[in-house]
KEMIKOL-21214 format. One record per residue (C-alpha): residue number from 0; z, y, x. Coordinates in steps of 0.25 Angstrom, whole numbers, m for minus. Each point is the difference from the previous one (the first is absolute). Layout:
(r NUM (Z Y X))
...
***
This chain:
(r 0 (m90 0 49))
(r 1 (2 15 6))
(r 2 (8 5 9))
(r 3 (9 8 m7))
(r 4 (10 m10 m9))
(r 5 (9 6 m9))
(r 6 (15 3 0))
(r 7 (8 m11 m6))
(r 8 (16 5 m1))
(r 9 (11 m9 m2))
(r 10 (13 3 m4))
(r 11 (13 m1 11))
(r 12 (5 m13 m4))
(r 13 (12 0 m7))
(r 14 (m1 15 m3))
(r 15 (8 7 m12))
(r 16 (m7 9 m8))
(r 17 (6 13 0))
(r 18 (m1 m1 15))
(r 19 (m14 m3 1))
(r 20 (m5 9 m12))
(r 21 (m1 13 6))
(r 22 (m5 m7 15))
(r 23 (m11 m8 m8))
(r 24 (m5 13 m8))
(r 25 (m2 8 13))
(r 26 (m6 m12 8))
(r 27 (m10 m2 m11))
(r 28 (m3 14 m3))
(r 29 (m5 3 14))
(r 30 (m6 m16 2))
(r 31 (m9 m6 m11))
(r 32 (3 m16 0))
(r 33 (m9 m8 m10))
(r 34 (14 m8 m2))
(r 35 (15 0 1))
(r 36 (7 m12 1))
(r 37 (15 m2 m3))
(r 38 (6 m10 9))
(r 39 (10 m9 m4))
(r 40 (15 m1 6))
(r 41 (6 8 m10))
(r 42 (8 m5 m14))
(r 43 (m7 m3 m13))
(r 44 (4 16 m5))
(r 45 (m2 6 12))
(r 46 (m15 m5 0))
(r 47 (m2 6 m14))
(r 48 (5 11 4))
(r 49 (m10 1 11))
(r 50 (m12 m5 m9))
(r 51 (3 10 m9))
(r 52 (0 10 10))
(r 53 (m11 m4 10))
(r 54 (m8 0 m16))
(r 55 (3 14 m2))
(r 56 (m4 5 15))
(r 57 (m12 m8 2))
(r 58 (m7 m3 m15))
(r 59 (m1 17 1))
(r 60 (m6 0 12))
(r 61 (m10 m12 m5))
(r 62 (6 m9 11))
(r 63 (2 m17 m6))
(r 64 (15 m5 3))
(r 65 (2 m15 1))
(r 66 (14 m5 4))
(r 67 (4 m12 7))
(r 68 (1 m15 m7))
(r 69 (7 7 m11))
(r 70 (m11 m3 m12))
(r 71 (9 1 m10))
(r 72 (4 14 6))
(r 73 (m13 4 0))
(r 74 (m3 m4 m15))
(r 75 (13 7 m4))
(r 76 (m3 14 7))
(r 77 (m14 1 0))
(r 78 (m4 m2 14))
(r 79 (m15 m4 4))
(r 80 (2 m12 6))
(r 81 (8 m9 10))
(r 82 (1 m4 15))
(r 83 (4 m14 3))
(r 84 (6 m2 11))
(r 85 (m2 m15 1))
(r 86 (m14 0 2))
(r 87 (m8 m8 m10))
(r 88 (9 m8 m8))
(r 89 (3 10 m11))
(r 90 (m15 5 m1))
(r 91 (m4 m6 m12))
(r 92 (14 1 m7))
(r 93 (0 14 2))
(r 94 (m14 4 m6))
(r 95 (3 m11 m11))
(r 96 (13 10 m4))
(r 97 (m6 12 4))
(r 98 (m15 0 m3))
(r 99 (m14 3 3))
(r 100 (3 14 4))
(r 101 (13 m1 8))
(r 102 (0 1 15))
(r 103 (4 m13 8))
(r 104 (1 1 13))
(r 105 (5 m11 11))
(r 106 (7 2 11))
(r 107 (m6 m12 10))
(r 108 (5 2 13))
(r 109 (m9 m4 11))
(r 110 (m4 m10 m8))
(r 111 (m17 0 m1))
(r 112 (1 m13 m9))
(r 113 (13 5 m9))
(r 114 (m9 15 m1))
(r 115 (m13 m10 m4))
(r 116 (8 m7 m11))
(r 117 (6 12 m6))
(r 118 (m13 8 m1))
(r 119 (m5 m14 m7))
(r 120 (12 0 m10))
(r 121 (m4 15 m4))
(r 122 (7 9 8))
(r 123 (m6 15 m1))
(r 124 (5 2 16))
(r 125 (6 m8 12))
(r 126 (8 5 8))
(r 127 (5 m6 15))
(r 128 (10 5 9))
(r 129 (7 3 8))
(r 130 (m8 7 9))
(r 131 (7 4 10))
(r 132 (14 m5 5))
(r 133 (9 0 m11))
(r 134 (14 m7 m4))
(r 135 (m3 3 m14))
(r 136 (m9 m11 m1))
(r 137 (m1 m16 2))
(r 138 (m10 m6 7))
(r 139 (m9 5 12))
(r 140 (m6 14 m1))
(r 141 (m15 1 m6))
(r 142 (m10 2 10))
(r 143 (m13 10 m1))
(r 144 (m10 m12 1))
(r 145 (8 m5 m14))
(r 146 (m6 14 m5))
(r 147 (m12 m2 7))
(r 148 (m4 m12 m7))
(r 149 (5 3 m12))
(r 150 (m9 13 m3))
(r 151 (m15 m7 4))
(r 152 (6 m13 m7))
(r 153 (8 4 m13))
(r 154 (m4 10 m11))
(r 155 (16 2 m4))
(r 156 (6 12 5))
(r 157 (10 m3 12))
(r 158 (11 7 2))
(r 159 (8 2 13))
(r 160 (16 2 3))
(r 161 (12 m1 7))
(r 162 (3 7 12))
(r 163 (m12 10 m1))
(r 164 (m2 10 13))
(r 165 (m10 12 4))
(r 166 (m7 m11 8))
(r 167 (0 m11 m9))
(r 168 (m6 9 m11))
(r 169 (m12 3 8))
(r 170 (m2 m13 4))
(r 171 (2 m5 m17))
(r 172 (m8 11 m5))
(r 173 (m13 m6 1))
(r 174 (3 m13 m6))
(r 175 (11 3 m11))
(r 176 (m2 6 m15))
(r 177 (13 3 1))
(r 178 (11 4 10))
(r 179 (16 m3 m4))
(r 180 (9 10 2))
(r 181 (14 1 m3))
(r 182 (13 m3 11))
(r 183 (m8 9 12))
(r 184 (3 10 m9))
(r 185 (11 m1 m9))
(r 186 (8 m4 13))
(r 187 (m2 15 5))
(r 188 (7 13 m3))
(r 189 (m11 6 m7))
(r 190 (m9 m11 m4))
(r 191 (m12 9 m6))
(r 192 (m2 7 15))
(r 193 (1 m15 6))
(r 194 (m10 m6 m8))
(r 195 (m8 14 3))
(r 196 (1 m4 15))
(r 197 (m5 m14 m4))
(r 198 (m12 1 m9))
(r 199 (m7 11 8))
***
């Protein structure tokens, strides 16, 4: 584990793609994530419109995009993988459809036995969240001693999200492969100078 986890930036939910292109483009020309994930909340076209555009962006920058749930999307558009946001359930199913070399991720919550059982049935990372107070998310927020436990214990990368702050980022760093990123920023006028006053 170092200390330096690596930018993981999701889409605003619901987003429409001519909006988000340009936005996206200049956020990710000054940032270098290792991921892009296109949340959900939009409508079936709208979501392959994104795909296709979050493909085009990041693919030639060498950045991996998975979206959520949507597997068939990401077959159909060429993505690199999915995010499920149900935790382990669709593990398996989703690299029976997609592969050895897809990415699956799981979002777990603040769930150590739902993240244990998700990295069993194959996922490449778990994610838990969030970890700061959020109404975006069910469940309590994730705590640092989750993240704590899961680097010494667990060999798949962990991700954190949700409600992501100067002062929870320092605390995270340590003990997260990778950081989540995506409504701090997108909520702000110009989201590549907030994410610049984030991920110092």
């Amino acid at each position: 584990m170092t200390d330096a986890p690596q930018l993981y930036l999701m889409t605003p939910a619901g987003a429409q793609a001519s909006a988000l292109g340009p936005l996206l483009t200049e956020v990710m020309d000054r940032f270098a994530p290792s991921c892009l994930r296109i949340r959900g909340g939009a409508e079936e076209d709208e979501l392959g419109r994104l795909a296709d555009l979050a493909c085009e962006i990041a693919h030639a920058r060498d950045v991996a995009v998975v979206i959520d749930d949507h597997v068939k999307l990401a077959q159909r558009h060429g993505l690199d993988g999915v995010h499920l946001t149900d935790g382990a359930r669709a593990v398996r199913d989703a690299r029976k459809e997609l592969g050895d070399d897809a990415i699956v991720g799981a979002f777990c919550g603040s769930s150590r036995h739902e993240g244990m059982t998700a990295a069993e049935h194959g996922a490449d990372y778990v994610s838990f969240g969030p970890v700061g107070e959020s109404a975006l998310y069910r469940g309590e927020p994730a705590q640092l001693e989750l993240f704590r436990w899961w680097s010494e214990m667990i060999e798949v990368p962990v991700v954190a999200e949700g409600a992501i702050t100067s002062e929870l980022l320092a605390q995270l760093s340590p003990v997260s492969d990778f950081i989540a990123i995506g409504a701090e920023i997108w909520s702000q006028d110009d989201p590549a100078a907030a994410l610049s006053k984030l991920w110092v």
